[in-house]
N, C-alpha and C positions, 0 to 999 in steps of 0.2 A: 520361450527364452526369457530368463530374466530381463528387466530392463528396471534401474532404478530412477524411478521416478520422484517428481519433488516431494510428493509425501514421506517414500521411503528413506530420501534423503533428510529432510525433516527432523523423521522421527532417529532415524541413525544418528544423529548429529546431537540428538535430544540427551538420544540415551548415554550417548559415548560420556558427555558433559555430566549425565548423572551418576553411572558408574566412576568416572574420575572424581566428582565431587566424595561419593560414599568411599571410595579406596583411601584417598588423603584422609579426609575423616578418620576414619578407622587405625589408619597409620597412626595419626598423631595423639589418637586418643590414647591406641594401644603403649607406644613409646612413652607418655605422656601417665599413663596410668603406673606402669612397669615403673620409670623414675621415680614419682609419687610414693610409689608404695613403696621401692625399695629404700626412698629417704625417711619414710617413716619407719620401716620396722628399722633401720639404722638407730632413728631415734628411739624406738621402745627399747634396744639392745642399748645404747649407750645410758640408758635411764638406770639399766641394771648395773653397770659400772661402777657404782660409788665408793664399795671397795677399792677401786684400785686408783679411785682419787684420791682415796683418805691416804692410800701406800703411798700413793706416788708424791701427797701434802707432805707427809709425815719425813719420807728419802727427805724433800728437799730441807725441812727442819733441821733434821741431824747432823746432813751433808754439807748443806750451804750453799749448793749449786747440785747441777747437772753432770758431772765429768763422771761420775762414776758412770752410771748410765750410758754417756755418748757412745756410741759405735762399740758397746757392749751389749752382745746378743744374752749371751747367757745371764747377766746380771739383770736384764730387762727381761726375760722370758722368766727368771726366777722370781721376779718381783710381783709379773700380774699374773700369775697361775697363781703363784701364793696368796695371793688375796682371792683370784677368781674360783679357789676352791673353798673360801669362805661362802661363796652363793650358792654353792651343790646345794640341793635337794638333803633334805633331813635321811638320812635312811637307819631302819630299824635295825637293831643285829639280826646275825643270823642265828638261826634255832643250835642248840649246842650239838656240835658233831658226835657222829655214832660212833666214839672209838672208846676204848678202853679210858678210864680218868685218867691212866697216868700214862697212857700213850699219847704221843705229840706227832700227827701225820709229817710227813718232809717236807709236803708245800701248801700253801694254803685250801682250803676247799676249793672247789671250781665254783660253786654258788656266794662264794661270800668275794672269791676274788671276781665276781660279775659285777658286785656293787660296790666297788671302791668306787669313789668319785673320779670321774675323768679329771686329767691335767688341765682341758680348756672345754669347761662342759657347754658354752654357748658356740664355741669355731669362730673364735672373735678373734682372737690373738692376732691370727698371718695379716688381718684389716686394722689394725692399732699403730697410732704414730702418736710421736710426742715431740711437744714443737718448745723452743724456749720464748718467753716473753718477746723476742724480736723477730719470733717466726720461722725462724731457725730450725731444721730438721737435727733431732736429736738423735733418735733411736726410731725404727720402725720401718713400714714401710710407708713408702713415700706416697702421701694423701691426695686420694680424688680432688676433682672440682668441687662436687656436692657432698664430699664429705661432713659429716657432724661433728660437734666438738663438745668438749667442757673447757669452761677456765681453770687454773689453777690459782688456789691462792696461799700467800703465809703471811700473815699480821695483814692483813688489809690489800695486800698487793701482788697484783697477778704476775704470778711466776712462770707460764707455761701454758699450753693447751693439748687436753688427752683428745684426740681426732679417732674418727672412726669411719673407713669406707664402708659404705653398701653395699649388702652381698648382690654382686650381678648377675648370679647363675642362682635364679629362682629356684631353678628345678631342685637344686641341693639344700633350699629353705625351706622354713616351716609354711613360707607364704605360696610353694607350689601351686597346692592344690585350690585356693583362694584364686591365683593369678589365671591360674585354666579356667576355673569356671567364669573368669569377668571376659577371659580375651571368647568362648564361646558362647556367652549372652552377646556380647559386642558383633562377632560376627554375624549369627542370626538376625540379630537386630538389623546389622548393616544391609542383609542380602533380602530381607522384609523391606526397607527401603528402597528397596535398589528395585524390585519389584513393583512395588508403588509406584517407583519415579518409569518405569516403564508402561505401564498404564494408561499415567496422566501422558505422556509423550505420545502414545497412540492417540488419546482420547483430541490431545491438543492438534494433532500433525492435520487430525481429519476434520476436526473440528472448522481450522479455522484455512484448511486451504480448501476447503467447500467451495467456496467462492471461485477461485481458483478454479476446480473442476467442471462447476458451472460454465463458466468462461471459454474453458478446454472445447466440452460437447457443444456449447450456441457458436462457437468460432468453424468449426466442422459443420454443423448445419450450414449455418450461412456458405460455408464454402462450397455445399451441395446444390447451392442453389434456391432455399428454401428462407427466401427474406421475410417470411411471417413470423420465425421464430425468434423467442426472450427468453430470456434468465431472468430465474426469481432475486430478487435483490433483499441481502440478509442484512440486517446490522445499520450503520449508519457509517462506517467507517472509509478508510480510503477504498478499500473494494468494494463496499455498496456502491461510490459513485463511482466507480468503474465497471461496474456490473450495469447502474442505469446511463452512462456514455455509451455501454454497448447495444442496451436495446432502442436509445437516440438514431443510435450509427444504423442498429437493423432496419428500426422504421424509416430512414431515411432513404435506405437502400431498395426498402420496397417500395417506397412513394418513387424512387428513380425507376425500379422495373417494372412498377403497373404503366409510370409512363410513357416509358422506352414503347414499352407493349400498347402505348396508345394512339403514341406519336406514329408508329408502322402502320397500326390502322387506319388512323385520320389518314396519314398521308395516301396510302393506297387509296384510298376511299374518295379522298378528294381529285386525287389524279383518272380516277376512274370515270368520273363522270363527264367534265369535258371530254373525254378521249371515247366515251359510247358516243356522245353527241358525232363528233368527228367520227367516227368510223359508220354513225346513221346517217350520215348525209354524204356521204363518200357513198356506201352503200348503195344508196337513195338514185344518186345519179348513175351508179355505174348501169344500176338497174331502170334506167330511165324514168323512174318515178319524179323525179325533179331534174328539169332542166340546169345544164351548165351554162348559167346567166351571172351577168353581176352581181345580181341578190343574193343568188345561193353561195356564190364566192366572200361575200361579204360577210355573209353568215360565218362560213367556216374561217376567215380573218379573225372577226370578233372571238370565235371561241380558241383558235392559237395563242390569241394576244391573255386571251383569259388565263389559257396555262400556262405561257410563258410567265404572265403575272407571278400564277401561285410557284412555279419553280422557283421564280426571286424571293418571293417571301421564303419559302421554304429554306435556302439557300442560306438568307439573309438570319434566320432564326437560330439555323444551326449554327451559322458561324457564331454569333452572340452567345452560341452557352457554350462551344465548347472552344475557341480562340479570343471569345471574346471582340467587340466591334471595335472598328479605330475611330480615337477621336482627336478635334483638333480644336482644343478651346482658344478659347479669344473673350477679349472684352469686348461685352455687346450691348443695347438698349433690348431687355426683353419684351417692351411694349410695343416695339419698334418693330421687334419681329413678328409681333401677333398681328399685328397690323398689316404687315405683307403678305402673311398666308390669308386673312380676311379681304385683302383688295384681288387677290387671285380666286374669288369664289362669288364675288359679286354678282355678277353676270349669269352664272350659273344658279342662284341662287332664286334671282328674278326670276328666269325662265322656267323655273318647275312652281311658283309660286309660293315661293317660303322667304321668308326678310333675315334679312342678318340684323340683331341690334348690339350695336356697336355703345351708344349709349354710357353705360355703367363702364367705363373704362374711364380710368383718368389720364391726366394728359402725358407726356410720355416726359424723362427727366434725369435727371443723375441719379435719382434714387433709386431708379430699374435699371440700373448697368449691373450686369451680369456676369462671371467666365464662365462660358459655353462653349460647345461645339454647334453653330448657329444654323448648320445643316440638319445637324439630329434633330432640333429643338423645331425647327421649320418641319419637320420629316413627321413629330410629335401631331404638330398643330393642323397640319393639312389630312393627315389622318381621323381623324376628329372631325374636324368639319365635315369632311368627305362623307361619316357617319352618319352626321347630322342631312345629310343633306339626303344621304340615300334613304334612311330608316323612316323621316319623319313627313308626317301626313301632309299634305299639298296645304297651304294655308298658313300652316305652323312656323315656329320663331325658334331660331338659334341665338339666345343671349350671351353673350360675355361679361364676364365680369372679372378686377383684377384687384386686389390691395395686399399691403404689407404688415404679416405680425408677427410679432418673437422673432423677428430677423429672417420671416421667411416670404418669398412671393409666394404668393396664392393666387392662382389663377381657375375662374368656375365656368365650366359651360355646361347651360341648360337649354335644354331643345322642350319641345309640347309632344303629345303623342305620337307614338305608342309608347311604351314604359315596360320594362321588362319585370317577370316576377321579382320581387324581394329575394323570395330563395335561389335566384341566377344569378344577384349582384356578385356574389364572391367570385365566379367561377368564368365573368367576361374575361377576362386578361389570361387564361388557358387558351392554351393554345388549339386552334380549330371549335371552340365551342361559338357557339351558336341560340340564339331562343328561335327555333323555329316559328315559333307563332305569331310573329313582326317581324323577326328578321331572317329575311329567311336566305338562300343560297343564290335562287333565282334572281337574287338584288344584287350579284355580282362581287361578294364578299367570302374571303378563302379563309377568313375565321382566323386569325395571322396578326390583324393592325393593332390589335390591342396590347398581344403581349410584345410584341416590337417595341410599343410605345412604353410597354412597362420598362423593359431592361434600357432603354434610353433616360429613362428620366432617373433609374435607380441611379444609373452610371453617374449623370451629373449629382449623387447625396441626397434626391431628391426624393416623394413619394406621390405614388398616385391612385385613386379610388373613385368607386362608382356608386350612388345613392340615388334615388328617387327624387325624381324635378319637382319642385313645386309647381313648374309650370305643367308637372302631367307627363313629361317623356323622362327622360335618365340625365343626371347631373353627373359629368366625368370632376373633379376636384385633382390638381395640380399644386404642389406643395414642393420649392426648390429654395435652397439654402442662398444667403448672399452672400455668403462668406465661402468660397470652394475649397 
């Protein structure tokens, strides 16, 4: 089935515009050549005419005006044949007839009455008007627009003007066979044109809606499902950059499906494990291998509380990218608040033998008023600590530190060992990832609190990253605007 497409469209619309372009052309050269020519051979015709100026100088000498002439056919037709048979053509006599000397045929030979001069040997006459000095139609017939003229004159002063229409029916002039040959070079010409201009409208339609088709085929892949695929990007023009927004949009599309497809496997994966735990010690007792005591009750507590944990993270993650989290900012003192997640860890901190230094914080002030949502911000910093507190080596230091620059808080925590590779800083704030080799799952971490903590801080305009402590374990860096 047909179907016109924008190329076809394109190139239809190309051609139409070029065949209209060569038709007008063509017209107006045609009309345009035809007028032309027939006001010139007008003029080489009226060049021949001087006869019947000098007749027509000479009438008004004698006569003194025009009246004899006016609305006198015959005395005007008398007048320019008489002269106009002064231009015939020379002709020779004819050879002396084959008759007796003193016989006289009754009518002239057929051959000699062939070369008498015609009456009006150019077919001028029926096209001749004669006007009087005021423009005035004297005699003739009544003169074209483009008609040609002569002045008349007698002593110095124009009496009149002998006019001459154009012959309009070519075909009856000498200029026929001239006018055919130019209107059929003209046509060839035009339809060699017109062919060209169909070409270049192919050559252009494909040309430049490439892109276009591009676009067509990766819009259809991608709709199959296949977000690895790109279009080559031509040109520099506004469809190059819409060719490279689209393979932006692909790659963005596949970085969302590898991690859709990651996010089902983490999560499987992490829900899987407490729930073997749970179904081994369920198991365990059903099969008397472990008594049903306290201990084992507490066990299976702990690891409910575990998953329920990770379903809230999980819960909590999802709602953040696809509803987005609620918040509820307020003016707040941000040091004020770092300070309350740090006195709720104190205790905790002692007991595993790791010190909190609090130290490097300056004192708290109007210059840390903040709008926050003092929950999230609290939710941020106990997260962290929390990290600090599980990850790092018995002995080791969770430092703080806090100042103000280019208008922004900056807030640094650095813990001592362990220190994750270089090549894993980028990749903490993914979700469910994990450096097994310090921090591992068995430390009761659902791989969740980082990126949480990411979309919290983005939320408030803020940024946050992770680099290498100098103290030896991981430096989290907190950067939040004070202007919201």
């Amino acid at each position: 089935m047909f179907r016109l497409t924008i190329q076809r469209k394109v190139f239809l619309a190309m051609s139409l515009l070029a065949a209209a372009i060569v038709l007008l052309l063509i017209t107006l050269t045609m009309w345009n050549l035809e007028k032309g020519f027939s006001r010139y051979a007008a003029e080489m015709e009226l060049g021949k005419l001087e006869a019947q100026v000098e007749a027509l100088q000479h009438h008004y000498a004698e006569m003194g005006s025009w009246e004899l002439l006016r609305n006198n056919d015959a005395a005007w037709r008398t007048l320019t044949r008489q002269a106009g048979s002064r231009l015939a053509p020379k002709m020779k006599p004819p050879p002396p007839p084959r008759f007796a000397a003193n016989h006289v045929p009754p009518f002239p030979p057929r051959a000699l009455k062939a070369q008498q001069p015609p009456a009006d040997p150019f077919g001028i006459f029926p096209r001749l008007s004669l006007l009087d000095n005021q423009g005035q139609l004297i005699i003739g017939s009544v003169p074209s627009v483009n008609a040609v003229w002569r002045p008349l004159y007698f002593n110095g002063t124009e009496i009149g003007r002998l006019l001459l229409t154009p012959n309009h029916n070519p075909e009856s002039s000498i200029a026929a066979a001239f006018l055919s040959s130019q209107m059929r070079n003209l046509w060839l010409s035009g339809l060699a044109g017109l062919l060209l201009s169909l070409l270049v409208s192919w050559w252009l339609s494909r040309h430049f809606l490439a892109p276009i088709r591009d676009l067509n085929t990766g819009a259809h892949t991608i709709a199959r499902g296949d977000f690895a695929s790109r279009i080559p990007v031509r040109g520099e023009d506004e469809l190059a950059e819409l060719a490279e927004d689209f393979n932006q949009m692909a790659e963005r599309l596949e970085r969302m499906e590898l991690g859709r497809s990651r996010w089902i496997s983490d999560t499987s994966h992490e829900l899987r494990t407490p729930l073997s735990v749970l179904r081994a010690e369920i198991e365990a007792m059903q099969d008397g291998v472990r008594p049903t005591d306290g201990e084992t009750l507490a066990r299976l507590h702990r690891q409910v509380l575990q998953l329920g944990k990770l379903v809230d993270d999980l819960r909590q993650t999802q709602r953040s990218e696809v509803d987005g989290l609620a918040f509820d900012f307020n003016e707040m003192n941000l040091l004020s608040l770092l300070h309350e997640a740090c006195d709720g860890f104190l205790e905790r901190f002692n007991g595993a033998g790791l010190s909190l230094d609090l130290a490097a914080l300056p004192e708290t002030g109007e210059a840390w008023l903040i709008e926050a949502d003092g929950d999230r911000l609290l939710q941020v910093f106990n997260n962290l600590i929390e990290n600090s507190l599980r990850y790092t080596q018995r002995g080791g230091t969770l430092q703080l530190s806090a100042s103000i620059n280019d208008a922004q808080f900056i807030l640094i925590f650095d813990d001592t060992p362990p220190a994750p590779p270089v090549d894993a800083l980028p990749q903490l704030f993914d979700r469910f990832f994990r450096v097994e080799q310090s921090r591992s799952r068995s430390l009761g971490g659902s791989g969740l609190g980082l990126a949480i903590c990411q979309q919290i801080i983005i939320a408030h305009g803020g940024n946050i990253e992770a680099a290498n402590s100098p103290l030896g374990g991981l430096r989290i860096r907190i950067m939040l605007p004070q202007q919201q």
